[in-house]
N, C-alpha and C positions, 0 to 999 in steps of 0.2 A: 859529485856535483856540488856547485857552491851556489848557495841564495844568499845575497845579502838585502836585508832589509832597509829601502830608503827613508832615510830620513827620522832613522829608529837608532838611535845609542845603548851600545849592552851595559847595562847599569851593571844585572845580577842576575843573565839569565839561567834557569837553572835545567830545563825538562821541555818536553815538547808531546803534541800530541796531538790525533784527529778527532775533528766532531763536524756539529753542525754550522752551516754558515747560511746568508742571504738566499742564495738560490737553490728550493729543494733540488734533491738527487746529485748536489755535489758536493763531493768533499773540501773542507779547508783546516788547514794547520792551524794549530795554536802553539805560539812561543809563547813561555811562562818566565814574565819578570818576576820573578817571587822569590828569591833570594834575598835576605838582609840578615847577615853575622850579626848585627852591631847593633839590630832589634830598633833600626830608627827611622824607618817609614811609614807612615800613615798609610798609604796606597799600594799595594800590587798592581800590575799592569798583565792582561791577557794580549798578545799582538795575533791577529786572524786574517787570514789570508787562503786566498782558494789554491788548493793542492797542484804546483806548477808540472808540468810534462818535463819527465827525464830523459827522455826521447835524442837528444844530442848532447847529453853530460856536458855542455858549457856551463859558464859561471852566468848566473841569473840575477839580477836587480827585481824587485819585487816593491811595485809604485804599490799597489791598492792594496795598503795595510790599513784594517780595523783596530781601535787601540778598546779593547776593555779592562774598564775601571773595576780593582777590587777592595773592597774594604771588609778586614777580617774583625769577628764580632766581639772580640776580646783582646783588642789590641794588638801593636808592632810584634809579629814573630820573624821569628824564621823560619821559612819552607822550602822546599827543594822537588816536592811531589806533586804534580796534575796528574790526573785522569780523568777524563770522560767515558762514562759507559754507554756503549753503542747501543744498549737496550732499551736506554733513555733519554737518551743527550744529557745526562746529569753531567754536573761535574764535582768532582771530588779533588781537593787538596790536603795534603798529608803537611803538619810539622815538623820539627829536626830535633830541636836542641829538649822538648822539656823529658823531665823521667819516662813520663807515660806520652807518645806521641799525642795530638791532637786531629781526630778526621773532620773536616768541613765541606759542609752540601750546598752545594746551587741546584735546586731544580729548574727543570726545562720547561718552557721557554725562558732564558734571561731577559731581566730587565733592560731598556733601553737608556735607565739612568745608571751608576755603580753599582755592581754585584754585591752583595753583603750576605753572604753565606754564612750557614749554622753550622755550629760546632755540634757533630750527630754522636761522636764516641770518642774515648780513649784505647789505645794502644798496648800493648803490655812491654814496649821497647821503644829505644829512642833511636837518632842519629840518620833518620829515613833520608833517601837520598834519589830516590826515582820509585814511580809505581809502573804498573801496567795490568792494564783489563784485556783478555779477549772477544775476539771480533764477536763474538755470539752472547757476549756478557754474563757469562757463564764461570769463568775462572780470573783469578787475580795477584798477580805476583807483585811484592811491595820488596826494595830492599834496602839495608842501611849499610854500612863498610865491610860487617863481619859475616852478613845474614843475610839470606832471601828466606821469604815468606811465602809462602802459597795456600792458595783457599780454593775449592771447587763447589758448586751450587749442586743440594741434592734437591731439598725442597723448601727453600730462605725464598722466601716473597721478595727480599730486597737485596742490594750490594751490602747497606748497613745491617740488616739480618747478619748479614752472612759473615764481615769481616770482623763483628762479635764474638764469632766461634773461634776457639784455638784453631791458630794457623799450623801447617807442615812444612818443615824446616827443612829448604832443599841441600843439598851439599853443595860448596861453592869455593872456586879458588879464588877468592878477591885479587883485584888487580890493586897496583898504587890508585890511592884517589878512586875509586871503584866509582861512577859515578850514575851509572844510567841503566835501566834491563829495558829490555819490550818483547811481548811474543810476536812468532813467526808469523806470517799469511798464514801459510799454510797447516801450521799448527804441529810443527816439525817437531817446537822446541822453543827458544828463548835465547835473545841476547842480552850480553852486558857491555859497558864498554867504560873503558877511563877515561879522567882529563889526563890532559899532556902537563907533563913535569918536569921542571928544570932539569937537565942534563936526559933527559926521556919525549925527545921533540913528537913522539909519536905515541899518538893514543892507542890502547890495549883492548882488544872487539875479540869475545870470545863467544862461540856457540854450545849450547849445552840441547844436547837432543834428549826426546821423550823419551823415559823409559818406560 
């Protein structure tokens, strides 16, 4: 199914993800403008919108988009990574480009004026490229072109506790452009999937089950 967002231009979108939105007990999407190579925007952009029925896989226009304002606390980067932890509504965004990634915190509730989240930790790797938490907030896979990451919560009071600890390095066959993971509902496993590449009109969705 296809959503296009009205009245919304993809500057640099990079990840997507669920959290909270206006009306308890529903869910709504966040598209994350948070791309910038070239390190020259002042603002990230969060777009939110309530989770639409796939119900008849038509192509969907989506009028009631929320736009949230991001401003990161140490300047123009570039990022590629959101999450939201379902345990909190926090949100977390990952860096790309420096040596040691950078993790940044919004806590829940956000502001009603621009998000200005805290830089909580560094990373021991760069080049992050998508994350993802599961539904019970309890595990978290981060990954960048060559690597996925995984962390599982034994007794971390926090997500930052936790993605502190050396992560376990899953085995992984990178696609071209590897760009995106998420886990399962049902907790099967995990996906990845590529952008589309010149002469490769077709993006790469691979599934890795639990072992």
């Amino acid at each position: 199914m296809v959503c296009k967002l009205h009245g919304i231009k993809n500057r640099d979108w990079e990840d997507i993800t669920i959290g909270p939105g206006p009306k308890p007990g529903k869910k709504y999407v966040y598209v994350a403008e948070i791309g910038d190579n070239m390190a020259r925007y002042d603002f990230k952009y969060l777009y939110r919108f309530e989770e639409p029925s796939l119900k008849d896989g038509a192509e969907q226009t989506i009028n009631n988009v929320e736009t949230l304002i991001v401003k990161l606390p140490d300047g123009k980067r570039d990022t590629e990574a959101l999450m939201i932890d379902p345990s909190t509504n926090d949100i977390y965004i990952v860096s790309k480009r420096e040596e040691k990634v950078r993790v940044y915190l919004q806590k829940y509730p956000y502001p009603k004026d621009t998000l200005k989240p805290t830089m909580v930790l560094e990373l021991p790797f760069n080049w992050v490229t998508s994350g993802s938490i599961s539904q019970d907030g309890r595990e978290v896979l981060i990954k960048n072109y060559p690597t996925i990451y995984y962390w599982k919560r034994t007794n971390e009071k926090s997500l930052v506790e936790l993605l502190a600890k050396k992560p376990t390095e899953i085995p992984y066959d990178p696609e071209p452009q590897g760009e995106a993971i998420c886990f399962t509902n049902d907790k099967s496993g995990f996906y990845t999937i590529s952008e589309t590449r010149e002469g490769k009109p077709l993006a790469q969705l691979k599934f890795y089950k639990r072992k």
